[in-house]
VEXRO-597667 format. One record per residue (C-alpha): chain; x negated, y, z; residue number from 1; residue in one letter. Coordinates in nm, 2 decimals. Layout:
<sites>
   kette       px       py       pz    nr   rest
       A        X        Y        Z   NUM      A
...
</sites>
This chain:
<sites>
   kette       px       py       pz    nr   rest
       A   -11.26    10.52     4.70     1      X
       A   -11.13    10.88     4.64     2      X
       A   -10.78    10.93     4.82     3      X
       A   -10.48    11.17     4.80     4      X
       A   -10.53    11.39     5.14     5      X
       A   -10.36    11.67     5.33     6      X
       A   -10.44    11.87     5.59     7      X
       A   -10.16    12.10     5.79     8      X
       A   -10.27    12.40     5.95     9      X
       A   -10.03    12.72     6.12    10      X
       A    -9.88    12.92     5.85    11      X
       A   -10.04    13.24     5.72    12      X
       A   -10.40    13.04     5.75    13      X
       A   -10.35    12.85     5.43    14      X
       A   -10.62    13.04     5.26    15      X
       A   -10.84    12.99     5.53    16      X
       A   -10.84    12.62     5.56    17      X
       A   -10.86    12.58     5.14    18      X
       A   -11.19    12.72     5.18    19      X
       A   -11.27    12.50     5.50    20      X
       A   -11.14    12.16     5.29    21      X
       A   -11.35    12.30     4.98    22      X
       A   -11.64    12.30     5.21    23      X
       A   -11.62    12.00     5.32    24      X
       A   -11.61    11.85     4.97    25      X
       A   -11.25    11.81     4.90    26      X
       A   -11.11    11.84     4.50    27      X
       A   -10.81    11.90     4.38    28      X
       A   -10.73    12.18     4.62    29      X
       A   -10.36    12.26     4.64    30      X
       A   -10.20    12.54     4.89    31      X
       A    -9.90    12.48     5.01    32      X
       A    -9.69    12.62     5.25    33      X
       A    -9.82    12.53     5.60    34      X
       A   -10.08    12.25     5.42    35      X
       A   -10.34    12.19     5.20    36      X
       A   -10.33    11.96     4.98    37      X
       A   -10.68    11.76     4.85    38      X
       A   -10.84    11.45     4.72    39      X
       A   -11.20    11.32     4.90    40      X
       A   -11.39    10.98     4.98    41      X
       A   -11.40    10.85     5.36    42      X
       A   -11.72    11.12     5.36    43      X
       A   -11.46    11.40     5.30    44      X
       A   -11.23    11.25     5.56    45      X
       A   -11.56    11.30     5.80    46      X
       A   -11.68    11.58     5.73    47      X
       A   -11.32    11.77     5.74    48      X
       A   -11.22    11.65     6.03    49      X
       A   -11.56    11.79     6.21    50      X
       A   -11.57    12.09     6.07    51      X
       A   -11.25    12.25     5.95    52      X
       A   -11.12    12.50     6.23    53      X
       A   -10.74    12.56     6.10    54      X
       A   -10.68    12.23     6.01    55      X
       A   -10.45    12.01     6.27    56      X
       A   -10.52    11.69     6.16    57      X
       A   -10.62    11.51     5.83    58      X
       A   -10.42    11.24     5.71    59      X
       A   -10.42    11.00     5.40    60      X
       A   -10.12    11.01     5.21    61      X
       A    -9.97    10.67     5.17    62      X
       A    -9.66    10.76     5.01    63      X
       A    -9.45    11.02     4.89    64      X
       A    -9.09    10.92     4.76    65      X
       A    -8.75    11.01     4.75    66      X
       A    -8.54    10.89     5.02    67      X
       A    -8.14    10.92     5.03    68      X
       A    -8.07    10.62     5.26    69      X
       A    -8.25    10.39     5.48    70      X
       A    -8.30    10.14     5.18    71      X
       A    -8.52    10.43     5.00    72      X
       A    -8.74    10.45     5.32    73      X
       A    -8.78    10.09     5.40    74      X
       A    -8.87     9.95     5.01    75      X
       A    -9.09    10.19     4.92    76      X
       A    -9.27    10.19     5.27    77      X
       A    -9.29     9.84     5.25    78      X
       A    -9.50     9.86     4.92    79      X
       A    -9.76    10.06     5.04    80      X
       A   -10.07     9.87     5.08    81      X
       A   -10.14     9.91     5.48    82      X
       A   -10.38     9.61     5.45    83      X
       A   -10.65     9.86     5.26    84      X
       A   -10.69    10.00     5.57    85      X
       A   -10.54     9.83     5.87    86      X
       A   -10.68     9.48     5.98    87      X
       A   -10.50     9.16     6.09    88      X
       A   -10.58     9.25     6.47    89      X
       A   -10.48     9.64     6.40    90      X
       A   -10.15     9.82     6.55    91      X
       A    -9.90    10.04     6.35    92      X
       A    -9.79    10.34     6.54    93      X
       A    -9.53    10.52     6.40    94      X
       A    -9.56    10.92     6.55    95      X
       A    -9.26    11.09     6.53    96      X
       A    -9.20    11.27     6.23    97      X
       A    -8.99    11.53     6.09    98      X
       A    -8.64    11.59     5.90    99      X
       A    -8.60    11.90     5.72   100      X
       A    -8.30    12.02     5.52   101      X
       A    -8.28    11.63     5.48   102      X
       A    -7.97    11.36     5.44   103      X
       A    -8.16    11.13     5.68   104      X
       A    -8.17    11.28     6.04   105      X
       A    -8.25    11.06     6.30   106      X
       A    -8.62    10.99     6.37   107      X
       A    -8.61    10.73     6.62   108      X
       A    -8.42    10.52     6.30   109      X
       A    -8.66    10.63     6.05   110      X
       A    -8.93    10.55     6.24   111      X
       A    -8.83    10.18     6.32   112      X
       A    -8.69    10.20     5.95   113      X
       A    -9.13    10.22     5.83   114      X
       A    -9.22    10.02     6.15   115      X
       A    -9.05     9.72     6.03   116      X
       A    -9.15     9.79     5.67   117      X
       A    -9.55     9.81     5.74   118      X
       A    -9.53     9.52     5.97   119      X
       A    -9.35     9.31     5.67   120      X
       A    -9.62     9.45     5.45   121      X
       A    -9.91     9.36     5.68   122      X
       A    -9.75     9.00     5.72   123      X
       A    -9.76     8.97     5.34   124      X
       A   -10.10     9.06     5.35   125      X
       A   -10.25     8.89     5.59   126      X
       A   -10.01     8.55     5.56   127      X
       A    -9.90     8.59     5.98   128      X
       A    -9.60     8.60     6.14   129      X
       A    -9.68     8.79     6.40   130      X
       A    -9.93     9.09     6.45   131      X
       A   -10.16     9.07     6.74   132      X
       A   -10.18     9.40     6.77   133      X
       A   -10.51     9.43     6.99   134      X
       A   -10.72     9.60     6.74   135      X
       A   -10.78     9.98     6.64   136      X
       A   -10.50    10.22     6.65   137      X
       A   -10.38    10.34     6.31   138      X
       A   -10.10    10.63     6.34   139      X
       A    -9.86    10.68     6.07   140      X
       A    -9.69    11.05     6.07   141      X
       A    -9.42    11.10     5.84   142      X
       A    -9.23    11.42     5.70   143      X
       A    -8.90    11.44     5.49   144      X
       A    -8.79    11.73     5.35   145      X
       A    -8.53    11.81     5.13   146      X
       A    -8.50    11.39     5.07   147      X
       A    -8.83    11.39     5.00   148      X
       A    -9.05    11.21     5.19   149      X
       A    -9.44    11.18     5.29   150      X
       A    -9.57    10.93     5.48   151      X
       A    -9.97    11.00     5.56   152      X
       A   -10.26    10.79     5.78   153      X
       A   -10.37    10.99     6.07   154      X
       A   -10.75    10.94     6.02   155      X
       A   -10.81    11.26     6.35   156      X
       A   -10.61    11.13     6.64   157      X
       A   -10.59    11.36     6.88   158      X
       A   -10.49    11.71     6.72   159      X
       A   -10.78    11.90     6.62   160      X
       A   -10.71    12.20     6.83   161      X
       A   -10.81    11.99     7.08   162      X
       A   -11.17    12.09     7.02   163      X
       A   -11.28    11.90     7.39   164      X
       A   -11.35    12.20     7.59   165      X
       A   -11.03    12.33     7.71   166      X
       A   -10.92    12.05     7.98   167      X
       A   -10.74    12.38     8.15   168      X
       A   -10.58    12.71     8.04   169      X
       A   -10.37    12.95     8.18   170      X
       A   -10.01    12.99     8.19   171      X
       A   -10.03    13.12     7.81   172      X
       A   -10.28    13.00     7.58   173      X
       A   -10.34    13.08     7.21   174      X
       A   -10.41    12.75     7.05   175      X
       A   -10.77    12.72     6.96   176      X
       A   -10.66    12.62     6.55   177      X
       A   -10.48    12.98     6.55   178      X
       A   -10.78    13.13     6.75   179      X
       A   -10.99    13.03     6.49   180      X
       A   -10.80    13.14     6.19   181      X
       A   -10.78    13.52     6.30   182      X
       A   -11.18    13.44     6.40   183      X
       A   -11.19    13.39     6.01   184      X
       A   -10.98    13.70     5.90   185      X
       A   -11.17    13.92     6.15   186      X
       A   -11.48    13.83     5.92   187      X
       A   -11.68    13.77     6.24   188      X
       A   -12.08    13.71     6.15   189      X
       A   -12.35    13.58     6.34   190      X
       A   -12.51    13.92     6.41   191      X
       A   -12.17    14.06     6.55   192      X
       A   -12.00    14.17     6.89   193      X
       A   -11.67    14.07     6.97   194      X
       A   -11.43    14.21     7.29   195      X
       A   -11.13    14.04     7.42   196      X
       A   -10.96    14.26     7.67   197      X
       A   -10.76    13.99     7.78   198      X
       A   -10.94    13.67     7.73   199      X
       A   -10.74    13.41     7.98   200      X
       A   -10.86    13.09     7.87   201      X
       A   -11.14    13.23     7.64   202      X
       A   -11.02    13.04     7.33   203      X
       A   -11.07    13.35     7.13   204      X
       A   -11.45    13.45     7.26   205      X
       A   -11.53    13.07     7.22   206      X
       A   -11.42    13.03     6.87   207      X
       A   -11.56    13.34     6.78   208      X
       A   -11.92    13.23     6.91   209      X
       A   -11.86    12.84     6.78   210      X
       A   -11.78    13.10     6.43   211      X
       A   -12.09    13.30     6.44   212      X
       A   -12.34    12.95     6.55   213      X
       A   -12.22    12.78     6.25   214      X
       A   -12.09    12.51     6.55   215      X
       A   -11.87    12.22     6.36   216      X
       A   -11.52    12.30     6.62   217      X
       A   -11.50    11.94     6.65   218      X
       A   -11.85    11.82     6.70   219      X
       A   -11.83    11.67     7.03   220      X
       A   -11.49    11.49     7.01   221      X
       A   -11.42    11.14     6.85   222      X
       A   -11.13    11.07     6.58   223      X
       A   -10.89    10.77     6.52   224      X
       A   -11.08    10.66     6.18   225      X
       A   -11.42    10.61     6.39   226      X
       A   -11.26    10.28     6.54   227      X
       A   -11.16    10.16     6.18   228      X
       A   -11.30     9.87     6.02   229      X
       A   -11.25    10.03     5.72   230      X
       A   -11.43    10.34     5.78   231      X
       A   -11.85    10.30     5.75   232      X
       A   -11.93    10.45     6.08   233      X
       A   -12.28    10.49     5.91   234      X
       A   -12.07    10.78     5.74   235      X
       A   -11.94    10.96     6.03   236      X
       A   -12.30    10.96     6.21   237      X
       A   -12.41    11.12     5.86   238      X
       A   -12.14    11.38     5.91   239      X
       A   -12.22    11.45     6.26   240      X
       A   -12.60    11.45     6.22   241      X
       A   -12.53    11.71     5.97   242      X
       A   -12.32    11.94     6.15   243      X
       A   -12.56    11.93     6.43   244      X
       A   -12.83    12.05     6.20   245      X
       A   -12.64    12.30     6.07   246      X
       A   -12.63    12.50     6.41   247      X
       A   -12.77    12.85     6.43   248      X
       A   -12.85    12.87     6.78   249      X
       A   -13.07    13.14     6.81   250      X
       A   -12.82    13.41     6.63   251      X
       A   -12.77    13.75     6.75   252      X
       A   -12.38    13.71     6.83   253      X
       A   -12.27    13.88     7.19   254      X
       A   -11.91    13.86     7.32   255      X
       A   -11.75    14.03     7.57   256      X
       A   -11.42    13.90     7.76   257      X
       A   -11.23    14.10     8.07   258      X
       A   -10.92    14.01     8.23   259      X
       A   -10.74    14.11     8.55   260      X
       A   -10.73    13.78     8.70   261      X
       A   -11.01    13.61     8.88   262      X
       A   -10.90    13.24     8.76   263      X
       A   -10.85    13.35     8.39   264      X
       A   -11.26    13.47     8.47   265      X
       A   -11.35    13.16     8.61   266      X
       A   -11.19    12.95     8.37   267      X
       A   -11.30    13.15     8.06   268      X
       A   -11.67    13.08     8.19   269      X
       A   -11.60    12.72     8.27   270      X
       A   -11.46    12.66     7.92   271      X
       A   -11.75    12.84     7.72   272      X
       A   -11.99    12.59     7.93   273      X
       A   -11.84    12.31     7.78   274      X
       A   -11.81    12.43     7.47   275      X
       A   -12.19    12.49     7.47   276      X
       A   -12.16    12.90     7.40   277      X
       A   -12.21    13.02     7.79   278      X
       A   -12.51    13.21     7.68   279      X
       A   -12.35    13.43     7.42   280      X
       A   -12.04    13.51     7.62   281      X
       A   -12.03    13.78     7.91   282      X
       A   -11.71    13.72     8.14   283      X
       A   -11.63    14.05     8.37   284      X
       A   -11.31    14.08     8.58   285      X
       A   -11.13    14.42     8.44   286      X
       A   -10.82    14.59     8.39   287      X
       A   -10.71    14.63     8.08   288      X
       A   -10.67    15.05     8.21   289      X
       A   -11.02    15.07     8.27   290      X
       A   -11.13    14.93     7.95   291      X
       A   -11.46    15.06     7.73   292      X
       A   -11.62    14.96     7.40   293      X
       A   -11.92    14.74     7.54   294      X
       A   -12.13    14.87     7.23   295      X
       A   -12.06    15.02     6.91   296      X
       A   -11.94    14.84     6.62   297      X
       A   -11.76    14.61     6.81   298      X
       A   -11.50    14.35     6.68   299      X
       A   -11.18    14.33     6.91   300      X
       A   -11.01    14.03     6.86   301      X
       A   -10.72    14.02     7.15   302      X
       A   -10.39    13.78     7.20   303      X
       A   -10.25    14.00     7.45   304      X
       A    -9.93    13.90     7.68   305      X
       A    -9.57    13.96     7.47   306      X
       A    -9.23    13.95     7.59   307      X
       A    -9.17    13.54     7.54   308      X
       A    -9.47    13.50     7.75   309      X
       A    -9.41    13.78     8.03   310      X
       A    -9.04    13.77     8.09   311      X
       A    -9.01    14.13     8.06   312      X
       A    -8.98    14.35     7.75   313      X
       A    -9.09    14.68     7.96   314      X
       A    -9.42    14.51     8.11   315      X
       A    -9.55    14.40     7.79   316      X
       A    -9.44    14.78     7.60   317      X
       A    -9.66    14.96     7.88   318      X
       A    -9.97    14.76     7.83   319      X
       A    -9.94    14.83     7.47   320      X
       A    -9.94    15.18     7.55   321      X
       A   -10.21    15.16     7.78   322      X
       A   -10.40    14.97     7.50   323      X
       A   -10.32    15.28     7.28   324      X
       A   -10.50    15.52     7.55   325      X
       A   -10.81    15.32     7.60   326      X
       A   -10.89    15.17     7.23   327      X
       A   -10.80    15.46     7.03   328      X
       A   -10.97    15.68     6.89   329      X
       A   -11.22    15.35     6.71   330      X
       A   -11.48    15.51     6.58   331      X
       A   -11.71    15.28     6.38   332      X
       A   -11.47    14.96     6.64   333      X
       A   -11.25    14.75     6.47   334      X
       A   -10.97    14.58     6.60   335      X
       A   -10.76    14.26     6.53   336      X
       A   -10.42    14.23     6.76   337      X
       A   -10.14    13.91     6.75   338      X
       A    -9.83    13.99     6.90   339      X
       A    -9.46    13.96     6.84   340      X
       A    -9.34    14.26     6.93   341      X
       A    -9.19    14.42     6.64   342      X
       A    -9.26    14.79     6.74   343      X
       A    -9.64    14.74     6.85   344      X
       A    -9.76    15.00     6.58   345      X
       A    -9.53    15.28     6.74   346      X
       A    -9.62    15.12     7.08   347      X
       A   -10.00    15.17     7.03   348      X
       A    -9.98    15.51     6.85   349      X
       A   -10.17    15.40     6.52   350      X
       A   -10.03    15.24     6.22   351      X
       A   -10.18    14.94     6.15   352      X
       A   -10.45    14.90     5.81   353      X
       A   -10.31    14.52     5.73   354      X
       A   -10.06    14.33     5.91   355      X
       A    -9.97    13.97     5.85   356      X
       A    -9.73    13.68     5.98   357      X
       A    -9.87    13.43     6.15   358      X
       A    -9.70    13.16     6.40   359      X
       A    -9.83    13.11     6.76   360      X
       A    -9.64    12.77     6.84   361      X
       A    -9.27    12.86     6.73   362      X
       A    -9.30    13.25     6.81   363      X
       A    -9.36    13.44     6.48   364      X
       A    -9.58    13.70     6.54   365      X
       A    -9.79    13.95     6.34   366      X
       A   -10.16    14.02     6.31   367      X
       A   -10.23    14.38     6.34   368      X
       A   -10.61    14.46     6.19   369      X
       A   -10.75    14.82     6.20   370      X
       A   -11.07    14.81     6.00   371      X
       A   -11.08    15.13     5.79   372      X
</sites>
């Protein structure tokens, strides 16, 4: 059965995860803003959800309708045909969605508004009263924008930037999804060294190495689908199987993280030990003043602390400057920096080869490469 699919994913790393879904075997690839669009069989639904690293979930659309009123949501969710995927024993459950530029505002009412509808429409199917609602969990997400509404089947569960290694993280983390995506535009390669001046959490070291081993992001974790009846799990322990071959453990990658604090150290190791790329990291406690390039030709890829995160606007301007004085001049280096202050470029004393807008959570921020 092939099935209308779409996979959201932070804006600016559109590109990024078209090529990921493509990969992964999708068809019908469609960029959208902040989503791709695809079409795939249950071994697409697998395989993406293992392996994409931008993606944050990948859902199954249902339906996608115009809805004015309350009567638009309810009859046209109550003819989509939940019984193809959820059994008798099975539970709805609705996730809050979204309203955008929308005449329909409230989510708690549009979300009891396709509750009820589903329910009606697994009654019909299944000739019951009552649902027992004891079986697997099958979330519903829904988005309406402009009146236009989507209504997709969860088939991850958990969001996908929850990769499984990062029970902990300091007081500001860079989600691993985003990590990954400037990963991706930093064109980091097996055979590469990558520097994170101020690692915290190590999200960015980690996904770089997970990157360069050809390591699925999502290998070790389970999705909602897994549990389905409807879902061969003969299918998922293909996908699995496969990404585990796939693994280039033996590849020449080095990274190198520093930070000033000695829990941001301790976690950073801890986290790259459950993510299975301990070996290829080296952790060291150091001041962003007293950095050096490790080796030569190396990739820095760096989320360092901004004014949102730090409180104060004069804190976050000096260590800019500081990382002025210590990365420049880069030689043969290269260096990849997401911040949202506007002024970095003056702040650092180099204009910038490419910047680009990218969102870390709500705070739009820009991605500063110097390659040339």
């Amino acid at each position: 059965m092939i099935y209308n699919m779409t996979a959201p994913c932070h804006f600016g790393l559109e590109k990024t995860l078209a090529f990921e879904i493509k990969r992964a075997g999708g068809e019908n690839v469609t960029v959208k803003d902040g989503r791709v669009d695809f079409t795939g069989d249950w071994r697409v639904v697998a395989k993406a959800n293992i392996t994409c690293s931008v993606a944050e979930r990948v859902g199954i659309v249902l339906a996608r309708f115009t809805a004015k009123t309350f009567d638009d949501v309810f009859e046209n969710c109550k003819r989509i045909p939940i019984g193809e995927f959820a059994g008798r024993n099975d539970k709805l459950h609705i996730v809050k969605g979204h309203s955008l530029n929308s005449k329909l505002t409230s989510i708690p009412a549009l979300q009891r508004t396709i509750k009820k509808a589903l329910v009606i429409a697994m009654q019909e199917k299944y000739h019951i009263n009552t649902l027992p609602e004891t079986g697997a969990v099958f979330p519903v997400h829904f988005l309406i924008m402009k009146d236009e509404m989507t209504v997709t089947l969860d088939t991850s569960g958990a969001g996908l930037h929850k990769r499984g290694y990062r029970a902990l993280s300091n007081a500001a983390p860079i989600k691993e999804t985003l990590a990954a995506g400037i990963v991706d535009l930093a064109r980091v390669r097996s055979s590469d060294t990558v520097c994170d001046p101020f690692c915290g959490s190590g999200t960015v070291l980690i996904e770089s190495a997970l990157k360069a081993a050809n390591i699925a992001p999502c290998m070790n974790r389970r999705f909602a689908a897994m549990d389905w009846e409807c879902a061969d799990r003969r299918i998922w322990d293909d996908a699995f199987a496969e990404a585990k071959a796939a693994v280039c453990a033996d590849c020449g990658f080095t990274a190198y993280g520093y930070d000033i604090d000695p829990e941001a150290v301790k976690l950073t190791e801890e986290n790259a030990r459950k993510a299975g790329v301990s070996g290829m990291l080296k952790i060291i406690r150091r001041d962003i003043k007293d950095f050096h390039y490790p080796a030569s030709g190396v990739k820095v890829i760096t989320n360092p602390p901004y004014a949102e995160r730090m409180g104060e606007l004069s804190e976050a301007q000096e260590i800019y400057r500081t990382m002025g004085r210590v990365l420049l001049p880069r030689d043969d280096n290269s260096i990849f920096v997401i911040t949202s202050i506007e002024d970095f470029e003056e702040l650092f004393g180099e204009k910038a080869d490419k910047n680009r807008k990218l969102y870390n959570g709500m705070i739009m921020c820009r991605l500063y490469s110097y390659t040339k």
